[in-house]
N, C-alpha and C positions, 0 to 999 in steps of 0.2 A: 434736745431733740436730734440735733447731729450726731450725738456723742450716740448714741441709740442706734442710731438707722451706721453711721461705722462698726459698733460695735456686732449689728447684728449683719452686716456685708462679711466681717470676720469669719463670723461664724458658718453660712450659707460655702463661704471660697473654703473653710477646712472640710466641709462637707462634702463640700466635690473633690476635694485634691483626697481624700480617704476612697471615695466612692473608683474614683480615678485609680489611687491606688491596689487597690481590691480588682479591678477589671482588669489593672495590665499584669495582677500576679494571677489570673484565672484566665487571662489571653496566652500567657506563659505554659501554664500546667496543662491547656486543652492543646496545644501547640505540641507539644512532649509526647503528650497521649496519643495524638494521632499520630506523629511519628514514629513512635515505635508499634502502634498497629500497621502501620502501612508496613513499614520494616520487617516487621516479625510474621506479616502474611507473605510479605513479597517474598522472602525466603521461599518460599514453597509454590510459588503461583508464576511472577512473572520475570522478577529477575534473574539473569546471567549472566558469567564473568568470563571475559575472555585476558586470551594473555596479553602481556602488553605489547607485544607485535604478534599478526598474526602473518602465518608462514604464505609463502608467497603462491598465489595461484597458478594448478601445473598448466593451465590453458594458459596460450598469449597473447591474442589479439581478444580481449575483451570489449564486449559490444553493448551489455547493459549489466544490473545489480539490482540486489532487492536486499532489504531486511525484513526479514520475515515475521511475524507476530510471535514465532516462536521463541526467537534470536537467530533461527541460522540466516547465514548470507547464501544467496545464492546469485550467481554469475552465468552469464549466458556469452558464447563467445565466436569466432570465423573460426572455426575450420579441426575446433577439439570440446565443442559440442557442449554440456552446462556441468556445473559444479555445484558441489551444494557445502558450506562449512558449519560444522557443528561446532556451539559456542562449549567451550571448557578451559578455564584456567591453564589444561598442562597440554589443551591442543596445538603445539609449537609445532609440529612438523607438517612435510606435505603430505601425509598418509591422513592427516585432517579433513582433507580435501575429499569430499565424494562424489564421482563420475555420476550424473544421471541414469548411463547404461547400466548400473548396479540393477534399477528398479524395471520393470518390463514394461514393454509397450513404447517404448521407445521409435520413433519411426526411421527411416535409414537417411540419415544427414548429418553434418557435424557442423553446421552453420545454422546460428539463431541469433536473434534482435532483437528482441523484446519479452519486458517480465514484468508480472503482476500478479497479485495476490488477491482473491475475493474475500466477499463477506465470510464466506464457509471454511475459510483459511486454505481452499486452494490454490496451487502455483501454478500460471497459464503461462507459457513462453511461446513465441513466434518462432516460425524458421520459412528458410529461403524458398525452398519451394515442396515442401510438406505440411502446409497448414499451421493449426495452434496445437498446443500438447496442452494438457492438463494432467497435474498431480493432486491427488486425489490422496495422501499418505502411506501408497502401495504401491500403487503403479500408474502406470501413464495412459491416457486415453489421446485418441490422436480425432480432432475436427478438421476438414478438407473440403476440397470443392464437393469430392462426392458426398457428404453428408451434412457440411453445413455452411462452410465459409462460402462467397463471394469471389474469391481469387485465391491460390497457394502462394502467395509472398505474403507475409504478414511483417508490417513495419511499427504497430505498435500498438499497445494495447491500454485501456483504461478500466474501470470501474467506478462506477455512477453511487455518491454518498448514502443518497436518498433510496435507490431501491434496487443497489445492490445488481445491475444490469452490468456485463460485459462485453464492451464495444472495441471490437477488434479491428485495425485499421489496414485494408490487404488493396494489393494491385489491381483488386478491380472494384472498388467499394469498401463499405463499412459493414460486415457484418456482427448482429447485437444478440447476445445471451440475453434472455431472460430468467434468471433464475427459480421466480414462482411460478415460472407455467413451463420452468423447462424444456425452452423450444426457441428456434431461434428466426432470426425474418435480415433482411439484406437493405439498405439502403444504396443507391446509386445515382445515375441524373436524371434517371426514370423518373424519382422520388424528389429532385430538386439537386438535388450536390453540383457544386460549381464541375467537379469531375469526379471519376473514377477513382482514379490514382491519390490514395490518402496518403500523407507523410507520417503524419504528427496528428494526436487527440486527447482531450484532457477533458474530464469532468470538476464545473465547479461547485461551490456549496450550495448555490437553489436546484442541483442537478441536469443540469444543462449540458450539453457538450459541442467542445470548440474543437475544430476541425482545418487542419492547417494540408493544404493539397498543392500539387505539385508547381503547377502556374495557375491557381485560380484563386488564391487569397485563403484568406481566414472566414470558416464560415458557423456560425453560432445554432445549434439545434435546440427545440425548448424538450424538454423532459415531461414536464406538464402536456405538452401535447402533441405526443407522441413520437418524439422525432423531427417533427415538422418546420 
């Protein structure tokens, strides 16, 4: 009866150890397959190659950076205004580099602080006292006290996971993009903020945003309700 019940635990352990077998060479083969589907799409979809140094930025007080969904980098800087790099293997030189003033609507400053990218793949930069810019893949749209910001110093800008909202952090408040209703609204101490005066603002994964102001601490808004 032992000899049985071994003989048949034998059997049962070569069954798994085949069955075993068989699963790590189809964990293998689907492993492969999708590697070279991702591979063989990414060619054409998301990857790009840059060279293995990329040539030095002609701006020289650099003040922020983005990578962009598309691969280029772009550079915001004091006093010679953004840069944008297109990724290309034989991009080595500074003729790589492209001046923002290339595209129109640019506004008259050469001092900017802040960069972000929205859900729609456009690029928002802040400047010193001309509002936000937006690129928009042609040209630049400029948002200001007269149209929509809060303050003309813009110190820093974010975008909210969840719905895709752009909270721009300026010397007199927070002013917030709505993307689906395309329209914007102003937060201040009117509304509750410890102050005015925003440094620093980050959205996290429940879409929330954290708000870091000049002497008034860190202060938390819900996204769920509305700001509040």
């Amino acid at each position: 009866m032992r000899c049985e019940k071994i003989i048949l635990m034998r059997k049962i352990l070569m069954q798994l150890n085949y069955f075993i077998k068989i699963r790590k060479f189809t964990s293998v083969i689907l492993i492969c397959l999708v590697y070279w589907g991702v591979t063989e799409s990414g060619k054409a979809a998301d990857q790009v190659e840059f060279p293995k140094a990329i040539p030095a930025c002609p701006a020289d007080y650099l003040t922020d950076g983005l990578m962009a969904s598309d691969g280029s980098i772009w550079v915001t800087s004091e006093g010679n205004g953004i840069y944008r790099y297109f990724p290309g293997k034989n991009n080595t030189t500074k003729d790589a580099w492209l001046a923002a003033t290339y595209y129109s609507g640019l506004p008259d400053t050469a001092n900017f602080y802040a960069l972000a990218e929205d859900k729609q793949g456009r690029i928002w930069a802040g400047s010193d006292n001309k509002g936000v810019i937006v690129f928009n893949g042609a040209e630049w749209k400029v948002y200001d006290r007269e149209n929509a910001l809060i303050g003309e110093r813009v110190f820093d800008i974010a975008v909210s996971p969840k719905t895709g909202d752009v909270a721009v952090a300026t010397s007199g408040g927070i002013s917030i993009y709505d993307p689906n209703k395309e329209n914007w609204f102003n937060l201040t101490r009117a509304e509750g903020l410890a102050e005015d005066q925003i440094k620093s603002l980050t959205y996290d994964a429940a879409g929330d945003l954290w708000i870091a102001s000049s002497c008034g601490g860190v202060t938390r808004l819900s996204g769920k309700d509305n700001y509040k």
